[in-house]
Every structure is written in structure tokens, then in C-alpha cells.
N, C-alpha and C positions, 0 to 999 in steps of 0.2 A: 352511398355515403352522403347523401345530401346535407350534412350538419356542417355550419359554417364557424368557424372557431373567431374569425373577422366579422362582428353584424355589419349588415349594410347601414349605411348612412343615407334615411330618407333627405332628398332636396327640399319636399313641400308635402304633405299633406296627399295619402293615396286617393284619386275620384275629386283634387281640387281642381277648378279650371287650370292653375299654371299646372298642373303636373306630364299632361300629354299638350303641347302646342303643334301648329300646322306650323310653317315657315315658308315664305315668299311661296313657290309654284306649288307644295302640297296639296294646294286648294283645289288641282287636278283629280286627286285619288274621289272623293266625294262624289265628281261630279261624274267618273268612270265606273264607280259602285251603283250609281242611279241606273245608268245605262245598260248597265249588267242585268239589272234587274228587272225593268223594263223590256230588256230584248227574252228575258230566260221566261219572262211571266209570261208572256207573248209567245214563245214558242210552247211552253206547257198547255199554257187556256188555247192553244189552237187557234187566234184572234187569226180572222179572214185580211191577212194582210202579206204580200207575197216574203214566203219564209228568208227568202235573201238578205234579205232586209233588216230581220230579225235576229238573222243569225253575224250579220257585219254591226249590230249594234252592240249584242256580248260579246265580240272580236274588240270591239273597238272601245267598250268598257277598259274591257282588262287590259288592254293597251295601253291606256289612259293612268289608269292604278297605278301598274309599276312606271310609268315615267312618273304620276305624277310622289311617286314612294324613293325614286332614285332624286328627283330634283328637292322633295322634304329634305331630307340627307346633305345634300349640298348647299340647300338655302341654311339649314340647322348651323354646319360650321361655319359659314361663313358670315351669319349674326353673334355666333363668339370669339371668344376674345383668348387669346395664344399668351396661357404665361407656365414656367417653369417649377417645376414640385421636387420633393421629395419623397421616396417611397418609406414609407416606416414599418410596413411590416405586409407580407403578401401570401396568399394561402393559394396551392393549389386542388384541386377538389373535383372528383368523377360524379356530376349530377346524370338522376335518371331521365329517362323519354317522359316528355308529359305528349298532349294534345298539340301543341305547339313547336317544338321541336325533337331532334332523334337523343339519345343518350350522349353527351360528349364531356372534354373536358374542359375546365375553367380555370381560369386566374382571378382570384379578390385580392385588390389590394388596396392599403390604408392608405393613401398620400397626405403632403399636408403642401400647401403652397398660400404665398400671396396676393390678395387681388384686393386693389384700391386702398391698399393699407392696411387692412386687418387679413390677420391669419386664420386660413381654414382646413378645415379636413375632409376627404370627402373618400368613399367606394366609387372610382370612376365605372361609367357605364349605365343603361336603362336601367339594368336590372341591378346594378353592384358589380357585375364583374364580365371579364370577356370569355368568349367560347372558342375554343380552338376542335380540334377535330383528333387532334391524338394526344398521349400524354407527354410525349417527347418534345411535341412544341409549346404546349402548356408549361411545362418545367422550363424550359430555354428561355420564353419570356419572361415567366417568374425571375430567371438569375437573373437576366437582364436589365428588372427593375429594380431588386437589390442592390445589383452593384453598379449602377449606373448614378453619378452626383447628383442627377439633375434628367429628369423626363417631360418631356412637352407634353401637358395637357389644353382640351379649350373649356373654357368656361365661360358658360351661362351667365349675361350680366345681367340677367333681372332673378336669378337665382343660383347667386356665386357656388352654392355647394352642390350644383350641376355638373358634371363634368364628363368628359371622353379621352379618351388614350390617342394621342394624337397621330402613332402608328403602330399599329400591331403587328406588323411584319417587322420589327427591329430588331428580331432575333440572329 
């Protein structure tokens, strides 16, 4: 059922420079994907170089990646800015498996909050909306954000209509 009855609310322009940003330690994943590659081409092309080596350098890529994809994540929130919303209206929805992740369910929702004086509206999330893993918890947070006066979001001060659900376990 992938039809979204809520469109997403683009922040910027999809393929613009602001639209994907690194944050503080990010700058790690780069230089763990180089490494990666290095070590995998090296051990394919067979280069006369003791394999060990080769093989602790794609160990030590991918190692590299996820700290430096768990520290983007922490440097992300903690360059935004924590203010309070309204939910005005939220859809829950069964998207299928692409390439990228398995079949799960999601919550889209509309919020509307203040930031620096002027009012905005935004689809929190990369994508517009979050993924939960069954439908039972996709519904409990949907109520959640209905009936809640006031939900913590953070947002993006160099593009206020950014935004992230400040927890998703508030069910």
C-alpha cells in the first residue's frame, strides 16, 4: 500500500548540497569506505602484499563506517535545536521491501511548530516518516502523537523544515 494520503514535506531541493550533510565526526565513514576499498581491491587484484594486512584494512574500513555513521547521528542532534510541535494530522502505512530496507511499518506525520518566530510545518524524518517493525507499534505511536499536546522535535537551524521525532520509543 505505499500511497501516502500525507505528502512529504521536502526541506530543500532533492541532490542539493544542504540536503545530505556530514556532521562533526561523519567525516570518519569517507575515510572507512576508502579503506574498504583499498583493502577489497587488494585482496581481489591479488597485489603481492602480506594478505593480513589487507584483510585488517577492510576490517578496519568497516569499523571506521559504522562509528563514523553512529557519531553523524549524534553530531546531527546535537547541531539542532529542541523545540515543541503540534501533530495535526498522522497516517499509518505498510511500505514494501525496496533495495535498501525489508518490508515494515511507518508513521507520517504533519506537525506544525515554532522556530525563531515564524511558524512551520514539516513530515519529520529523512524520508517523511519513521519505521517501526510491527503494526502494533506503528499505531501506539501514531495515538501517541495525536493525543499528545505537545511532542519534542529537533530542528535543523540552517533548514527549519528539517526535522526528527525526538523519541520514538514514547509509546
Amino acid at each position: 500500500m505505499d500511497e501516502w494520503r500525507i505528502k512529504r514535506i521536502p526541506y530543500d531541493q532533492f541532490g542539493h548540497w544542504k540536503y545530505q550533510r556530514i556532521y562533526g565526526w561523519g567525516w570518519l565513514s569517507p575515510i572507512g569506505l576508502f579503506a574498504l576499498i583499498i583493502g577489497t581491491v587488494g585482496l581481489v587484484a591479488n597485489i603481492k602484499i602480506d594478505d593480513g594486512w589487507l584483510v585488517g584494512m577492510v576490517s578496519i574500513g568497516f569499523i571506521i563506517i559504522w562509528v563514523g555513521l553512529f557519531l553523524n547521528g549524534f553530531s546531527e542532534r546535537k547541531s539542532m535545536s529542541l523545540v515543541d510541535a503540534k501533530c495535526i494530522d498522522v497516517q499509518v502505512n505498510h511500505i514494501g521491501a525496496t533495495m535498501k530496507r525489508s518490508a515494515d511499518w511507518s508513521v507520517r506525520a504533519l506537525v506544525e511548530y515554532e522556530y525563531k518566530g515564524k511558524i512551520y510545518q514539516s513530515t519529520p524524518m529523512p524520508d517523511g516518516y519513521a519505521i517501526f517493525l510491527s503494526q502494533d507499534t506503528a499505531t501506539k505511536f501514531s495515538g501517541y502523537l495525536l493525543n499528545s499536546k505537545s511532542i519534542k522535535l529537533y530542528v535543523d537551524p540552517k533548514l527549519p523544515k528539517r526535522s526528527l521525532f525526538y523519541d520514538l520509543n514514547a509509546v
